[in-house]
C-alpha positions in Angstrom: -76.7 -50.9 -128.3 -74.1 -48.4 -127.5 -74.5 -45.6 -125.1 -71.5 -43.0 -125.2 -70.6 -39.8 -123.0 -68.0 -37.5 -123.7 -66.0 -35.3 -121.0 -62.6 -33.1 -120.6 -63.5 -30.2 -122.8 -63.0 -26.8 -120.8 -61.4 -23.6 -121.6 -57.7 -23.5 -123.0 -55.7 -21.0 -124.3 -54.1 -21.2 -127.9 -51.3 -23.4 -127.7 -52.4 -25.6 -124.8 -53.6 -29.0 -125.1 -56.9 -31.2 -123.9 -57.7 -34.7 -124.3 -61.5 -35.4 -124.4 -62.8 -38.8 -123.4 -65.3 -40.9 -124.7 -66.6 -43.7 -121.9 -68.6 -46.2 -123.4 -71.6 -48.7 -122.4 -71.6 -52.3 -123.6 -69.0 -55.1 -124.1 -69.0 -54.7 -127.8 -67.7 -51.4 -128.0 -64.5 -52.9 -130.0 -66.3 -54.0 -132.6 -67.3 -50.8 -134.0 -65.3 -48.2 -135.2 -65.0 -44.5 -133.4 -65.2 -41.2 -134.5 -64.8 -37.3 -133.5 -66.8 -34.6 -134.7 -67.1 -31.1 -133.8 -69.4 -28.4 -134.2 -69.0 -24.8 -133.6 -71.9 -22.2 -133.8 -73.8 -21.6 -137.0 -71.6 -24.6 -138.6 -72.5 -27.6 -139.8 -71.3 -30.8 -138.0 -67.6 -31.0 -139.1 -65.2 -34.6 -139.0 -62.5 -34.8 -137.0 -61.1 -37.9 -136.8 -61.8 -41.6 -136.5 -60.2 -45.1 -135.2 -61.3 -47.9 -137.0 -62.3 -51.5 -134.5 -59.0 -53.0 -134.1 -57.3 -49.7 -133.3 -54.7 -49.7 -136.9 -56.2 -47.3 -139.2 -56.7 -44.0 -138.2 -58.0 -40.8 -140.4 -57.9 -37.1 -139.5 -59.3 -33.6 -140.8 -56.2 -31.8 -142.5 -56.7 -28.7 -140.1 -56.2 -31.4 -137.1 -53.2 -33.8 -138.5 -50.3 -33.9 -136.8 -52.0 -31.7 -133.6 -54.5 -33.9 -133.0 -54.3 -38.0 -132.3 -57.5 -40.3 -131.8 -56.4 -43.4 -129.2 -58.8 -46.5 -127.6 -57.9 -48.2 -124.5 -60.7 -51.7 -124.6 -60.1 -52.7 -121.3 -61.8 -49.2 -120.3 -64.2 -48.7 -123.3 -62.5 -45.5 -123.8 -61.6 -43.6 -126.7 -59.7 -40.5 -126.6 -58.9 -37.3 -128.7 -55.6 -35.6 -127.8 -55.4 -32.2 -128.9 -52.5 -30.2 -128.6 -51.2 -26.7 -130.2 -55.0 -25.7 -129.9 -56.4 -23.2 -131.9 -58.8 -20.6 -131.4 -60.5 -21.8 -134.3 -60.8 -25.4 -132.3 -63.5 -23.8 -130.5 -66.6 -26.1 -130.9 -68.6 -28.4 -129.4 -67.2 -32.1 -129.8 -69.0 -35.6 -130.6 -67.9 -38.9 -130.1 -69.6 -41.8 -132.2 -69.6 -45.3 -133.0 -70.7 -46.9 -135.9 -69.8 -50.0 -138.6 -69.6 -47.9 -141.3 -66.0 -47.4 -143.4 -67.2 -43.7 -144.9 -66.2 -42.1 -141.6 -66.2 -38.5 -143.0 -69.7 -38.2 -143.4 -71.8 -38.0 -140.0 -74.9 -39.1 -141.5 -73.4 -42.7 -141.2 -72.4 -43.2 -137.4 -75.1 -45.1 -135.4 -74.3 -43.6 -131.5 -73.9 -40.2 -130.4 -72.4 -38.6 -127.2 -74.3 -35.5 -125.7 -71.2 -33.9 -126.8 -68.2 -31.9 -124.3 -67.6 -28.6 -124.9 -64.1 -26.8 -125.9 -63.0 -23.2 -126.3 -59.6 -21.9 -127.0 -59.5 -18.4 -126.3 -56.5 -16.4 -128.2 
């Protein structure tokens, strides 16, 4: 049983950066990998990135890599999405999950939501 609640989104302008974090409820929160999602109005839940448990393997939407980097800190049950160079096109509201599954990409498949944290990049 995970419990997860996301904060730092806000308004940015294009260019600026954010980190959103992902504070987590339970002592086995490093056993499951994490994941960012975002969704923007009238879209379907889109992938961000993901972190799998042990913190090695990482994977990224191609409109994200190289501006975007997901981290975990254990000792705080943490997980963090960076974001720099933000876009307007960023603009969504973002998810953090948890789950055991390896096909990260597809939402369907994580087992704990966030309420979700919400970030606009204004041009």
């Amino acid at each position: 049983q995970v419990q997860l609640v996301e904060s730092g989104g806000g308004l940015v302008q294009a260019g600026g950066s954010l980190r959103l974090s992902c504070a987590a409820s339970g002592r086995t929160f490093s056993t499951y990998h994490k994941g960012w999602f975002r969704q923007a109005p009238g879209k379907e839940r889109e992938f961000v990135a993901a972190i799998n448990w042990s913190g090695i393997t990482t994977a990224y939407e191609d409109s994200v890599k190289g501006r975007f980097t997901v981290s975990r800190d254990n000792a705080k049950n943490t997980v963090y999405l960076s974001m720099n160079s933000l876009k307007p096109e960023d603009t969504a509201v973002y998810y953090c999950a948890a789950g055991r599954s390896p096909a990260w990409r597809t939402a369907a498949v994580w087992t704990y939501w966030g309420q979700g944290t919400q970030v606009s990049v204004s041009s």
